[in-house]
C-alpha positions as CSV (number, residue, x, y, z in Angstrom):
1,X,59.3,-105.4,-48.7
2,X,58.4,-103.9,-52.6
3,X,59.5,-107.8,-54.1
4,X,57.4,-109.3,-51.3
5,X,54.6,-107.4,-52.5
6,X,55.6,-107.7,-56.6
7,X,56.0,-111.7,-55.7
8,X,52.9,-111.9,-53.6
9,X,50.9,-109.7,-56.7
10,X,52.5,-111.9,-59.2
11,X,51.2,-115.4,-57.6
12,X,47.8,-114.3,-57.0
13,X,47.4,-112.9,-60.4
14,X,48.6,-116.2,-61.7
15,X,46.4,-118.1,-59.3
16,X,43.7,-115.7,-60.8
17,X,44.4,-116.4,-64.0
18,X,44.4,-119.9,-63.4
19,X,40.7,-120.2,-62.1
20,X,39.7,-118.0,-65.0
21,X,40.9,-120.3,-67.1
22,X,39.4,-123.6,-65.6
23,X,36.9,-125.6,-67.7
24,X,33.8,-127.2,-66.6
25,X,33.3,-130.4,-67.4
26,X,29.9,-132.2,-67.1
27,X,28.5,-135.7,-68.5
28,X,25.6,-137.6,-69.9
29,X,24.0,-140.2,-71.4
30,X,22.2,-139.7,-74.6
31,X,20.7,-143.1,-74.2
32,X,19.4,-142.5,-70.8
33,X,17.6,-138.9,-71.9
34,X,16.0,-140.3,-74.7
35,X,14.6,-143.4,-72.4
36,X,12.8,-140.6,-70.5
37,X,11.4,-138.5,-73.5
38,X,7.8,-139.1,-73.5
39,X,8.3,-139.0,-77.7
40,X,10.1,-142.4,-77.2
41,X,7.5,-144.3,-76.2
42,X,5.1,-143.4,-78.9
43,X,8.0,-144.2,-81.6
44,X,8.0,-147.3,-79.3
45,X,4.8,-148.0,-80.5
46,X,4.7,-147.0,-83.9
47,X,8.1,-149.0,-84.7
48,X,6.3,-152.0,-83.0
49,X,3.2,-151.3,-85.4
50,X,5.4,-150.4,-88.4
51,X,7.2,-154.3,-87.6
52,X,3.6,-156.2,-87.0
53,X,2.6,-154.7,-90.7
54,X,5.9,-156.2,-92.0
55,X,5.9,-159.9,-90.4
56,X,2.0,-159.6,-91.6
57,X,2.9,-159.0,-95.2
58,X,5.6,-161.2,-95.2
59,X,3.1,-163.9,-93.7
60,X,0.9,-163.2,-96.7
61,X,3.8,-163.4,-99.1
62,X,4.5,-167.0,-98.1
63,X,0.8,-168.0,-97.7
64,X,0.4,-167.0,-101.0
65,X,3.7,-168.9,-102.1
66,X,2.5,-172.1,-100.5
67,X,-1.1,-172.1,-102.0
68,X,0.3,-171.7,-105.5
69,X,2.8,-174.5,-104.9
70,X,-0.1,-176.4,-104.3
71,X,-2.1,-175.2,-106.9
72,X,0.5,-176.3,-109.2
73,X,1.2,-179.9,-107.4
74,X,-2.6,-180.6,-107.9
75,X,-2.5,-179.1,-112.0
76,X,0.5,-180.3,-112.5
77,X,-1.1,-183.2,-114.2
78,X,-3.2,-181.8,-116.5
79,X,-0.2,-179.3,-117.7
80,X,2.0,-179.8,-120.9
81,X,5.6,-179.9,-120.2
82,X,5.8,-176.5,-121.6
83,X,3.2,-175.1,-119.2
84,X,5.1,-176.5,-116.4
85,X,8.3,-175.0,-117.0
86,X,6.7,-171.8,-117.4
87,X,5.3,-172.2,-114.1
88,X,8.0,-173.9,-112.4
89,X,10.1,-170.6,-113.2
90,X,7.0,-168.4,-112.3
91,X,7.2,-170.1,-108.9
92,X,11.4,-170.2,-108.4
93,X,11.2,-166.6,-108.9
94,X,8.6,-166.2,-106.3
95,X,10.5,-168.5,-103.8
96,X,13.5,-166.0,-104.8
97,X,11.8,-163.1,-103.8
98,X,10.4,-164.6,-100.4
99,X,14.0,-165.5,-99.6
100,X,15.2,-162.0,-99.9
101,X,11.6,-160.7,-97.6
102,X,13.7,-160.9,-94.5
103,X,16.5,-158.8,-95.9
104,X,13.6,-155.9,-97.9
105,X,11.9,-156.1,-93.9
106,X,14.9,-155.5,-92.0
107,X,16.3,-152.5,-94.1
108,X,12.4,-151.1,-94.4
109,X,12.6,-151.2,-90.4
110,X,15.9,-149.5,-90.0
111,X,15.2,-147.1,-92.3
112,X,11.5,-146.0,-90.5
113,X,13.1,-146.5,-87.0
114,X,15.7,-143.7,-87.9
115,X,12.9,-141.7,-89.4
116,X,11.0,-142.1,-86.5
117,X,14.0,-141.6,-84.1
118,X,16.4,-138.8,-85.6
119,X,13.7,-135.9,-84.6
120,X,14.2,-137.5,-80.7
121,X,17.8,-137.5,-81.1
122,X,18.0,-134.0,-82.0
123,X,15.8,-132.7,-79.5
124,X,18.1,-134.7,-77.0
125,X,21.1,-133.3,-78.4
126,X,19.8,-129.8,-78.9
127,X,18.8,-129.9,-74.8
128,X,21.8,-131.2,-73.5
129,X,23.6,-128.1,-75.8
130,X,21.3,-125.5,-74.4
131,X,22.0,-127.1,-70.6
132,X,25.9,-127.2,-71.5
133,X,25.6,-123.6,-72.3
134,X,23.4,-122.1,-69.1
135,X,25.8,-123.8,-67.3
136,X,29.3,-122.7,-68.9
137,X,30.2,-125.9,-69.3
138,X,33.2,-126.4,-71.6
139,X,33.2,-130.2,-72.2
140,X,29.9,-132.4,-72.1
141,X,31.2,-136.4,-72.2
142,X,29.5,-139.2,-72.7
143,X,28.3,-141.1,-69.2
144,X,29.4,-144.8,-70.4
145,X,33.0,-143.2,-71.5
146,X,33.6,-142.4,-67.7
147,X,34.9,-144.4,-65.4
148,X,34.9,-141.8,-62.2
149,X,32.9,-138.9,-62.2
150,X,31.5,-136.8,-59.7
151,X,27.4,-136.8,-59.0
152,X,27.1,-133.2,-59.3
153,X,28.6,-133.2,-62.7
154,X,26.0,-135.9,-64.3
155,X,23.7,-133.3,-66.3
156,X,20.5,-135.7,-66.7
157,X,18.5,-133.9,-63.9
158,X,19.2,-130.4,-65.7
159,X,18.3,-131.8,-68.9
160,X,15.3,-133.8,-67.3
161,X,14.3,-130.8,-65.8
162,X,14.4,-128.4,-69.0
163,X,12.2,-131.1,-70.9
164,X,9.7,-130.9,-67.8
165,X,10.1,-135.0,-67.6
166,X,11.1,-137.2,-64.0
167,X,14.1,-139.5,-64.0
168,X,12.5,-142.8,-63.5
169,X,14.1,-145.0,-60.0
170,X,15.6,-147.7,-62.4
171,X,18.2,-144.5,-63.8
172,X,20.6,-143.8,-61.5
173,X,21.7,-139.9,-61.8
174,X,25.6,-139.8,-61.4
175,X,28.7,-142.3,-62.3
176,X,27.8,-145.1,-59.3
């Protein structure tokens, strides 16, 4: 009867031991909390402001370009050859720099969208850490890396709910 008891003691301790030791595991997508920050939508908006400014100037650039192409075309004739070198060069660097505009926008944009969007990230991040750690949760995935996952793991509506901001319809909570 004494083993019986020492066996039972020792499988339930183990059994104990092994639910102590269990890890929560919860997921989310980064993507999908930063879609509902209300902070997005006004980077939104400034990004799409900051880009208009930068197609405008580069509109500008190559107005300018073209009127002094035609500027020369129409003096041309009264230029000495020397005076048209000069100015053919003035306006091949031009043309040059107008050629590398798309290039000077696109890393101006990148640069201001991850100025604009780096604060939004880290307030995601720093949420979804705070959430991880009310709940005890060991491991926090990324939604898109999991292929089955239970709803009640998905920790959007926690983390929705901690930055006082609804889930819109079109995001569904949980690994469907």
């Amino acid at each position: 009867m004494k083993k019986v008891l020492i066996a039972l003691s020792i499988v339930f301790l183990t059994v104990s031991g092994f639910e102590a030791n269990a890890q929560k595991i919860g997921y989310i997508s980064v993507n999908e909390v930063i879609m509902i920050m209300p902070e997005t939508a006004k980077a939104q908006a400034q990004l799409e402001e900051f880009r208009n400014a930068l197609i405008q100037s580069a509109n500008d650039k190559e107005t300018a370009f073209n009127a002094s192409v035609e500027k020369f075309l129409a003096d041309s004739l009264k230029m000495t050859e020397a005076q048209k070198t000069v100015k053919r060069q003035d306006l091949m660097k031009l043309q040059q720099e107008l050629s590398q505009e798309d290039q000077r926008m696109q890393d101006q944009f990148q640069k201001k969208q991850q100025e604009v969007i780096a604060p939004i990230q880290a307030k995601a991040l720093t949420t979804i850490q705070a959430i991880a750690k009310e709940g005890n949760y060991t491991y926090v995935l990324e939604k898109e890396a999991m292929i089955v996952a239970p709803n009640a793991d998905d920790l959007l509506p926690l983390v929705a709910k901690k930055l006082s901001v609804t889930i819109p319809a079109t995001i569904q909570v949980g690994k469907q």
